[in-house]
N, C-alpha and C positions, 0 to 999 in steps of 0.2 A: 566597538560595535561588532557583534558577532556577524560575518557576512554567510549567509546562508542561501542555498540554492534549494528551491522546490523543483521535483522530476517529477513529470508522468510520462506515460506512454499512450499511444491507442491507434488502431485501426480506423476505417471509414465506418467498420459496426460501429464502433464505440464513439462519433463524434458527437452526437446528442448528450450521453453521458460527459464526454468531457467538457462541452459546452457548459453543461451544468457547476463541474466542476469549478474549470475558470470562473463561471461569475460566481462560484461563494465563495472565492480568496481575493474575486473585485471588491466585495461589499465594505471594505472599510480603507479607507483612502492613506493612512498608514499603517501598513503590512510590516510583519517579523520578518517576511521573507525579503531577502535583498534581491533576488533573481528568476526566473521561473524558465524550468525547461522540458522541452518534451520530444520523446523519441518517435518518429514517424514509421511505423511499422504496418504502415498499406494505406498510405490518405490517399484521397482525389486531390485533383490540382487545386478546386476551391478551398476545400478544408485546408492545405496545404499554406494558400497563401493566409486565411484564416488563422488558422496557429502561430505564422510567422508576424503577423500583426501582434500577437498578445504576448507572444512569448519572448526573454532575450536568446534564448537558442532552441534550434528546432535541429534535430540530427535524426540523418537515418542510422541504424547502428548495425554492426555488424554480429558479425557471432564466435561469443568470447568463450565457448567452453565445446567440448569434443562432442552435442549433440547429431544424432544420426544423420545422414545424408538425404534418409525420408522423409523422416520427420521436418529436416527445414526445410524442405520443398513442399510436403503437404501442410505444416505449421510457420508462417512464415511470424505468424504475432509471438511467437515463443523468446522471442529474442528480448521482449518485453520482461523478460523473467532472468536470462540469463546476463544483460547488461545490470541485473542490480549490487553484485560485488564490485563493478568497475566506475562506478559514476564519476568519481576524485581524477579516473582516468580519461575519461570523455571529459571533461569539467573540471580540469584545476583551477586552486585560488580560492577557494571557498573554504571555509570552515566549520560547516556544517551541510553535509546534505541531507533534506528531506523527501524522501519519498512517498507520493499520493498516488493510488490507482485511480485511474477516469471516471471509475463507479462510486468518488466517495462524494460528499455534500461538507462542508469544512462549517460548521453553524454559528461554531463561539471560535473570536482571535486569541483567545486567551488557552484553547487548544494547541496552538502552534506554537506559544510561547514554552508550555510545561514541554512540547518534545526537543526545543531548540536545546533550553535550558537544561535537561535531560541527558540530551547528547553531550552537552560540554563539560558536565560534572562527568559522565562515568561511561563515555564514548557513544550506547547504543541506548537509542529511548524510541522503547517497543511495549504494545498492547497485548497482555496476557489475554487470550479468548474462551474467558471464561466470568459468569456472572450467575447469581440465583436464577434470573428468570432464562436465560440461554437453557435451550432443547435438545442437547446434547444426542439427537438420533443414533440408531447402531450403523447405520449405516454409512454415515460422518465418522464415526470412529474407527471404523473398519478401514477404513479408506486410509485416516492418516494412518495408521501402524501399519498397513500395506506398502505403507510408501515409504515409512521407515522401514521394514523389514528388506523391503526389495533396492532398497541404496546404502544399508547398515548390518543386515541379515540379523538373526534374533535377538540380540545383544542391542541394537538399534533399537527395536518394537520396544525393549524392556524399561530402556530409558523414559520412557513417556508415563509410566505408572507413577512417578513420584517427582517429575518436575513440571514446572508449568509451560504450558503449548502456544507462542506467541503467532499471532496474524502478521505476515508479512504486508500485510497492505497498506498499511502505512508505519515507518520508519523513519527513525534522525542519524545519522553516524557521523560522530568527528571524522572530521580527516586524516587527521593521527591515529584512531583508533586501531588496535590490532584487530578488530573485527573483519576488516575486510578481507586479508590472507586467510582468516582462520574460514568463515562464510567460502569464499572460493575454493578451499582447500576441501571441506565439505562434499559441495555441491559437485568438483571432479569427482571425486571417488564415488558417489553416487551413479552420476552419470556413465561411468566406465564399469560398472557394477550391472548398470543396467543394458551396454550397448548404446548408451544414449538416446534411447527411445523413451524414456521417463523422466521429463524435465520439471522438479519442482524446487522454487529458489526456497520456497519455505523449508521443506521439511530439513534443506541443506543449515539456514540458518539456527534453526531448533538447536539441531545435531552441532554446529561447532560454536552455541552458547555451554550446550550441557557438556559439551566432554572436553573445552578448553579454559573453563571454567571462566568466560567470559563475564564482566563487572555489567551488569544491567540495569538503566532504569525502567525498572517495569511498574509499566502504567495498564489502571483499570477499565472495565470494558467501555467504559463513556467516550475513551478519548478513540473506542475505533469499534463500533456498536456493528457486528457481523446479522445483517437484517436475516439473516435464515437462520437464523438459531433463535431469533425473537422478533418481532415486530416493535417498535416505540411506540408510544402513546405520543398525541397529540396535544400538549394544554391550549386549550383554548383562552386562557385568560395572559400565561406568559407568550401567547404566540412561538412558540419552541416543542420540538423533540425532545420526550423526557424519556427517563427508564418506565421501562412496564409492570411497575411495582408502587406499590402505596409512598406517596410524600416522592419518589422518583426525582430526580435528581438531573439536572439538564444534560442533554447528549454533546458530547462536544465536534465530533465526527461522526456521520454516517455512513456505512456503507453498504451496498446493493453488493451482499456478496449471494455466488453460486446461482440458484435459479430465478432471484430476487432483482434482478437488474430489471427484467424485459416486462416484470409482475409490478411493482413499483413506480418504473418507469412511468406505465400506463396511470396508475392512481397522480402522477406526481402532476401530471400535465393537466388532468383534470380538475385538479385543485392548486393554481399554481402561488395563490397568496396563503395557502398553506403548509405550502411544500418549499421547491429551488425558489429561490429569489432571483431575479432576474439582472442581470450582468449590467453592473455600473459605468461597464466600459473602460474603467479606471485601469492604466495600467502602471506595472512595477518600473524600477532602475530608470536611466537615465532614459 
């Protein structure tokens, strides 16, 4: 049995979101995942003890890369970005970790299995953010090759013309995997690039699949459906989040990324037998 560990993170903003989270990896009473953990990066005392109730580890974590001395005093949740090349090291013993941001909805168990499975054939099992109906803005694009450019200089930006641009927001990595030096090896040189005022764990990961020629399985946009680039349609007859395209195809993850958290949010609650499912209570491990 492959022993896998789920990670998330989140502040006191984000407890609603991860609430949600946790109950759609409650909803089936045997789980892919062996363990579930989360980084406490500004909870209340209640939320606190709450987390430690669901989860088998709750860590506050520290700060594992040379970001500015401002920045982590004015961004204290940033650490939520910069603990993701280190999880194996917070969390030995696992052989798989998966990574979930608080903002996703988990809908089908059978998504978890293709990123376990993923990971163990060919280390990293990650969602390319791209699909027909995804709205590709200039100003979404501007932004990543900003961020390549200012952690890679133009020779960075270039690389994005011809390879595919994966969503960190949700990930699987062996333990063995070379990804994780090469990801950290990355994200420093970025960071030092920038004075460490510019912390993105993505555009670091992109950057040390494309130029270390890292072995990927890359999975399509259903298993990590980025809601600002497209909204899902609703079936009403399957009860499920599908693509927003004819015949559409079931979502297997959702995510409230960018402005779509606090917009979503609001519809999800109002509609909650069409939306989060509500937490079974059920939890992981021993």
């Amino acid at each position: 049995m492959v022993r896998t560990l789920a990670v998330t993170a989140a502040n006191e903003a984000f407890v609603p979101l991860l609430r949600g989270l946790i109950g759609s990896l409650n909803q089936w009473a045997a789980s892919p995942v062996t363990d579930l953990a989360c980084f406490d990066l500004g909870l209340a005392a209640a939320s606190r003890d709450w987390v430690a109730s669901e989860t088998r580890h709750a860590v506050k974590p520290g700060w594992d890369l040379p970001v500015h001395q401002g920045t982590r005093k004015s961004r204290p949740e940033l650490r939520g970005l910069t603990v993701r090349p280190y999880l194996r090291d917070y969390f030995p013993g696992y052989d798989v970790y998966l990574w979930l941001d608080a903002d996703l909805w988990v809908q089908q168990k059978t998504a978890l299995d293709v990123y376990i499975r993923g990971a163990s054939a060919k280390g990293l099992a990650i969602a390319a953010q791209s699909h027909p109906a995804y709205l590709h803005q200039h100003g979404f694009v501007r932004q990543r090759v900003s961020h390549l450019e200012s952690y890679y200089g133009p020779e960075g930006a270039r690389l994005l013309g011809t390879r595919p641009y994966f969503n960190a927001g949700v990930f699987a990595l062996r333990s063995s995997a070379p990804h994780w030096e090469a990801w950290a090896r990355s994200f420093r040189t970025g960071l030092d690039r920038t004075g460490g005022r510019l912390v993105n764990d993505q555009t670091a990961i992109n950057h040390a699949v494309w130029t270390c020629r890292l072995p990927v399985t890359a999975l399509d946009a259903r298993f990590n459906w980025c809601y600002h680039l497209a909204a899902p349609h609703y079936h009403g007859n399957r009860a499920r989040f599908v693509e927003p395209v004819e015949r559409g195809r079931t979502i297997g993850i959702v995510h409230l990324t960018a402005h779509t958290k606090r917009e979503a949010s609001l519809r999800f609650k109002s509609k909650p037998n069409r939306t989060w499912p509500r937490s079974t209570g059920k939890r992981r491990g021993p």
